[in-house]
N, C-alpha and C positions, 0 to 999 in steps of 0.2 A: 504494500500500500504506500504510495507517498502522499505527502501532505506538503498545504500551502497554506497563505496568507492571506485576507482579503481586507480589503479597503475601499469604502466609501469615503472617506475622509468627513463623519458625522463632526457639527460643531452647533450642540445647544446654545442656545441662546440664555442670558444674555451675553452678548460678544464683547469684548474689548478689541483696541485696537489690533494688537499682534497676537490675536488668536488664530487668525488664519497663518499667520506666519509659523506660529508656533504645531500647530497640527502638520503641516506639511513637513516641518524640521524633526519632529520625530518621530512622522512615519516613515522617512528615508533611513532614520537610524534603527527604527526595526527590522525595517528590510536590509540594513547592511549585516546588522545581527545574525538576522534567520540565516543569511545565505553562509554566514560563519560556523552557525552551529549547524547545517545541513537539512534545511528546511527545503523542499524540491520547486515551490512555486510562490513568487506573489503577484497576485491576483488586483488592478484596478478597473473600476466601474467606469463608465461615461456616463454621466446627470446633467442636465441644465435647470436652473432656476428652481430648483428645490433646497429650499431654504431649511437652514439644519440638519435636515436628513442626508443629503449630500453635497459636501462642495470640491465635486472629481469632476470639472467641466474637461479639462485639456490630460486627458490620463497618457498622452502619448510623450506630452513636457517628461511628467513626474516617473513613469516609466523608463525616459532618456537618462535619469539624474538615476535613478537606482541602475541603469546597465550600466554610467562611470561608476558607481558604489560596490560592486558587485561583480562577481567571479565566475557564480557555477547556478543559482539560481534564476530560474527561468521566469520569465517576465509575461503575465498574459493581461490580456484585454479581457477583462471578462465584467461586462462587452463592449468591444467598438459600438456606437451608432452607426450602423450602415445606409439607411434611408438615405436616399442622396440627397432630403431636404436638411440633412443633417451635415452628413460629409461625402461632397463626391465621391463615386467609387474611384476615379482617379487617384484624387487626393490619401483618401486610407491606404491604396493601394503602396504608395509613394510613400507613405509614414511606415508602416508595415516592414518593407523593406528596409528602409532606412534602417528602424530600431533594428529589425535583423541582423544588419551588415555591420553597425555598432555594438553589438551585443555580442557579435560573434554566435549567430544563431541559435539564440536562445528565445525568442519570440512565440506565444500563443495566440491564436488569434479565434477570440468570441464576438460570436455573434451578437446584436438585440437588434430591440425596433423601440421600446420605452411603452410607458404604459400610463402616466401623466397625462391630462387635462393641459397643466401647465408646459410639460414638456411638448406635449403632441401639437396642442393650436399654436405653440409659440411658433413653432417650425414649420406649421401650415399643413402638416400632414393626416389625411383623412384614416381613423379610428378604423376602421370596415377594411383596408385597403393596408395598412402597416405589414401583415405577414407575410403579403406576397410581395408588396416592395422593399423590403428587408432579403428576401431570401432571391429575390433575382438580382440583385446589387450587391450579394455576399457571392456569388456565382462565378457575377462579372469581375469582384474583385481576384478572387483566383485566377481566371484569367489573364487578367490584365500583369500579375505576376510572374506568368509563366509564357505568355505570347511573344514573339519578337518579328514583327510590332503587333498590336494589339489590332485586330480589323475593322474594329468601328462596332458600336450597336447604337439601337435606337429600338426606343419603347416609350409607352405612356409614361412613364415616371423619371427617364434621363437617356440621355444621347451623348456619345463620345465620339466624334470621327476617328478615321484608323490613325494611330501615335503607338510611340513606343514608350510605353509608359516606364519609367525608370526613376531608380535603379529596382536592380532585383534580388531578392533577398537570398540569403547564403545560407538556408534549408531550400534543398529542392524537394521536389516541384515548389512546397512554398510552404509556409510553418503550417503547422497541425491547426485545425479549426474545429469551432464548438461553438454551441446554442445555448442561450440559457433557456431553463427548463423551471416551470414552476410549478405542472400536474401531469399527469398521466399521458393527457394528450397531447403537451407539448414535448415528452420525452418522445412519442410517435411519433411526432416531425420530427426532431433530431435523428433518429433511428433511419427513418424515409431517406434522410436524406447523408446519410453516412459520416453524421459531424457530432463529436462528442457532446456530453450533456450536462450542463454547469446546472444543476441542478440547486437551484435558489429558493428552496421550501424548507420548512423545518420539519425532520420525519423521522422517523423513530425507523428500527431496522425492520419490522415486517412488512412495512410501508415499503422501504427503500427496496427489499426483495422482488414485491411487485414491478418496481420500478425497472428494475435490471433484469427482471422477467421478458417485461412489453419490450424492452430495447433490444433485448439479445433475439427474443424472436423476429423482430422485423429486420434487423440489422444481418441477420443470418437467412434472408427467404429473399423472392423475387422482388420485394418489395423496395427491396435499398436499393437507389441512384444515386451517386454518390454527386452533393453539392459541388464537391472543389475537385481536385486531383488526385486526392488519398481519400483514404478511410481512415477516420481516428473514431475508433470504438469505444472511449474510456467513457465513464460516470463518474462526476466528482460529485459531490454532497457539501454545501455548507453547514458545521455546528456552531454553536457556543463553544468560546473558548476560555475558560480561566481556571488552572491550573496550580495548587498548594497542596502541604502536606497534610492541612486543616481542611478540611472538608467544607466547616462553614466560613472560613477564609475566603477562603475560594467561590461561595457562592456569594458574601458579600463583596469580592472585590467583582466578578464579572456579569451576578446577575442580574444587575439595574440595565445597565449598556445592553445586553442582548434583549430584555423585555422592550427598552424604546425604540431599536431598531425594527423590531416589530408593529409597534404597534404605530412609529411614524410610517414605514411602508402603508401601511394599512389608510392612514389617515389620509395622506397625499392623495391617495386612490379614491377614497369613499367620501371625503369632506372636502365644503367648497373651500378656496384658500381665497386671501390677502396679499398677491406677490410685497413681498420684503416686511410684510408686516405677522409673520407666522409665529405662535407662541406652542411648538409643539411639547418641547419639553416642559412646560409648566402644566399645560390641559393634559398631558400623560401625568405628571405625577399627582395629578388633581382626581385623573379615575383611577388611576392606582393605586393610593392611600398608603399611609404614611409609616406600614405598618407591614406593604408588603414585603421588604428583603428578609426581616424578622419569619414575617412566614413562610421564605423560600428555603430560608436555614431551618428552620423546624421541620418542614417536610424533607430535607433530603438527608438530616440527621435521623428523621426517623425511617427512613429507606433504608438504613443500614446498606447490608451489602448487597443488595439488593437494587441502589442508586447506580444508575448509567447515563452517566451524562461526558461530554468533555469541559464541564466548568463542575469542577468537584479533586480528589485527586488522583494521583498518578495511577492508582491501581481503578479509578473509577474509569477514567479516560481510557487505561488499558481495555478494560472486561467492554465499554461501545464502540471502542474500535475493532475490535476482535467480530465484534457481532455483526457489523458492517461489513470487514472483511471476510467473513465469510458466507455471506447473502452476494459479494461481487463485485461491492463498493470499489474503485479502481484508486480513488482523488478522496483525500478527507483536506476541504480547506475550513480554515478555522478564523470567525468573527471576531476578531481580537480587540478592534479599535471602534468602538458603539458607547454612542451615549457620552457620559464622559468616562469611560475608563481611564485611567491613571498611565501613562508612560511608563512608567519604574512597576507597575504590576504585569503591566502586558508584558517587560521586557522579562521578570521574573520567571514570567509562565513561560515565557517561550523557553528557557535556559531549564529549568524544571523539564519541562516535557522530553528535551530533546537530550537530557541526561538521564530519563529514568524509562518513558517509554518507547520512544523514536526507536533505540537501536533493534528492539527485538523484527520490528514490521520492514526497516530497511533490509533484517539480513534476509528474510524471506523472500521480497519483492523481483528481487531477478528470476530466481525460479517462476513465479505466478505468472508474471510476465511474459515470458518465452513459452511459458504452456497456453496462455490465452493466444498468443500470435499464435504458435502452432495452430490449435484450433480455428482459429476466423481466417488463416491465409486463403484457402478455395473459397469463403464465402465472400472475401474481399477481392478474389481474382475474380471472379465472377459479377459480383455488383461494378467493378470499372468496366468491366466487360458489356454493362448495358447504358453507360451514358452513352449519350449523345454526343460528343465533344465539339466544342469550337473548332472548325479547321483552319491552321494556319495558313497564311496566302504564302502563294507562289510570290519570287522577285518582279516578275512582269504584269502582277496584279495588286500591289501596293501602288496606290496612288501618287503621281506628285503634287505636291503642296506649292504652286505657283509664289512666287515671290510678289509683294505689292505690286502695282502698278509705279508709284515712286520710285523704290526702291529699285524694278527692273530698267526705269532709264535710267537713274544713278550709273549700276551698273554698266549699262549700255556705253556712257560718255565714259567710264574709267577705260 
């Protein structure tokens, strides 16, 4: 099993001046950490204008600042906005590789489309219509990665004339790709479409079985086309993460931040907002009551051993990852920075975890590994075997790109 990191970059309110400065300064030093003590992924979001709950507008910046920070952990987008009312598929295309080529090929590349009110009308893009122009503009971007020169497309939702879009990135065909997933039916598009599954629900492991059920059978049957170039089969799972040798330690340092990342998701989605005027962390801890961490440490004190959680400790995190791993789970990324969690607790947890439980799941993971590739190699020959692909143009079918009119008499008199 490996495990990652993720980041929305939450900043309750109320803010002082260099709180935003301060959030980004040390999620960087997290992420230098993890990739020190052998964490395998960190994981950033794209959000616009969600106030509190996320402020990861440019993940492709802060991503850049951890590939100088950073050695051997792998850096994903989890997710680009693909929408090209978001970001041309040129433009990601052209980010993508860049970070690639910088990183020395460490790049993930997820999927979304957003799910905001606030996100979706800002950017003009119609509710009804996000999943399919998310997933033919995730298509085109592979493409446009791997074409030399790219041949042009046009469709309702964007048009590229033929260009070579560059540079190109330094995994071929092109870094592994994935969806983010929030129920059943979205793990069945991911599966349809041969692209891992960032699975962004909180679920307990017979849940998650399910999950990795519906995936492995469509991903193994007629049914997978693969979006991009490859097939990347994996399931990752977001938990809670906080990590002591205290148990209720442990649930007071990380169980507030995991409850409001929830329950802001929730709000953004189902409640009208105020752009810049949003008081989420106050009306959470107003229905929350004053009284709930107290009763999260009672109940998971009295779960004895019987508590499986990853915000609890080391042998608690052990016996849910265990149970994960063996329903299938591929990715356990872990919620670290929610609400206000504390810097120096998150960094604790992570130096905890990756001293007490990390090593047993890494020595494992090469064997699981190579036994899962064995197994899906024919269904993965098979599924590239039924795309469609772009075909690249001949030399005498690349267009020329006439030079201005200006410009060609300039020339003319030189």
């Amino acid at each position: 099993m490996r495990f990652g990191i993720f980041y929305e970059h939450q900043l309750p309110k109320p803010w002082t001046d260099d709180d935003e400065y301060r959030l980004l300064a040390e999620a960087l030093d997290q992420v230098e950490l993890a990739d020190r003590l052998g964490f395998d992924y960190a994981w950033e979001v794209e959000h616009h204008f969600l106030d509190e709950y996320s402020h990861s507008s440019a993940p492709e910046v802060f991503l850049a600042a951890c590939a100088a920070r950073t050695e051997r952990i792998r850096l994903g987008h989890g997710i680009r906005q693909v929408i090209p009312n978001y970001n041309h598929p040129a433009r990601t295309a052209e980010t993508l590789a860049t970070l690639d080529l910088i990183s020395n090929g460490r790049v993930e590349f997820g999927i979304g489309e957003g799910a905001t009110r606030l996100e979706l009308h800002g950017f003009d893009i119609p509710a009804k219509q996000k999943r399919a122009m998310a997933l033919e503009a995730a298509e085109q971007v592979a493409n446009m990665m791997v074409l030399d020169p790219y041949p042009g497309f046009e469709s309702e939702y964007f048009s590229l004339p033929c260009r070579n879009v560059l540079p190109k990135p330094r995994q071929k065909p092109h870094p592994p790709m994935w969806m983010a997933c929030t129920n059943r039916d979205t793990i069945a598009v991911a599966a349809r479409n041969g692209i891992g599954a960032l699975a962004f629900s909180f679920i307990d492991p017979d849940e998650a079985k399910h999950w990795v059920e519906i995936y492995d059978d469509i991903v193994t049957s007629d049914e997978c086309v693969p979006l991009g170039h490859t097939v990347n089969a994996d399931i990752a799972l977001v938990a809670g993460f906080s990590v002591h040798e205290d148990r209720a330690e442990a649930v007071r340092r990380g169980r507030e931040g995991f409850d409001f990342f929830g329950y802001a998701l929730n709000a953004l989605v189902a409640h009208d907002q105020v752009p810049g005027r949003t008081d989420l962390w106050g009306d959470f801890h107003a229905r929350r009551g004053a009284d709930a961490t107290d009763r999260h440490v009672a109940a998971a004190l009295d779960a004895g051993d019987d508590y499986a959680s990853c915000i609890g400790t080391p042998d608690d995190a052990r016996r849910y990852l265990r149970d994960l791993a063996d329903v299938g789970v591929d990715q356990v990324i872990f919620l670290q920075q929610a609400g206000r969690n504390r810097h120096e607790d998150i960094c604790a947890s992570l130096e905890l975890f990756a001293a007490e439980v990390m090593p047993e799941f890494a020595a494992e993971g090469p064997a699981r590994e190579a036994a899962k590739a064995e197994r899906l190699a024919p269904h993965i020959e098979a599924a590239l075997a039924r795309k469609q692909w772009m075909q690249p143009l001949d030399d005498d079918e690349i267009p020329v790109v006439r030079a201005s009119v200006k410009q060609a008499q300039t020339s003319g008199r030189l």
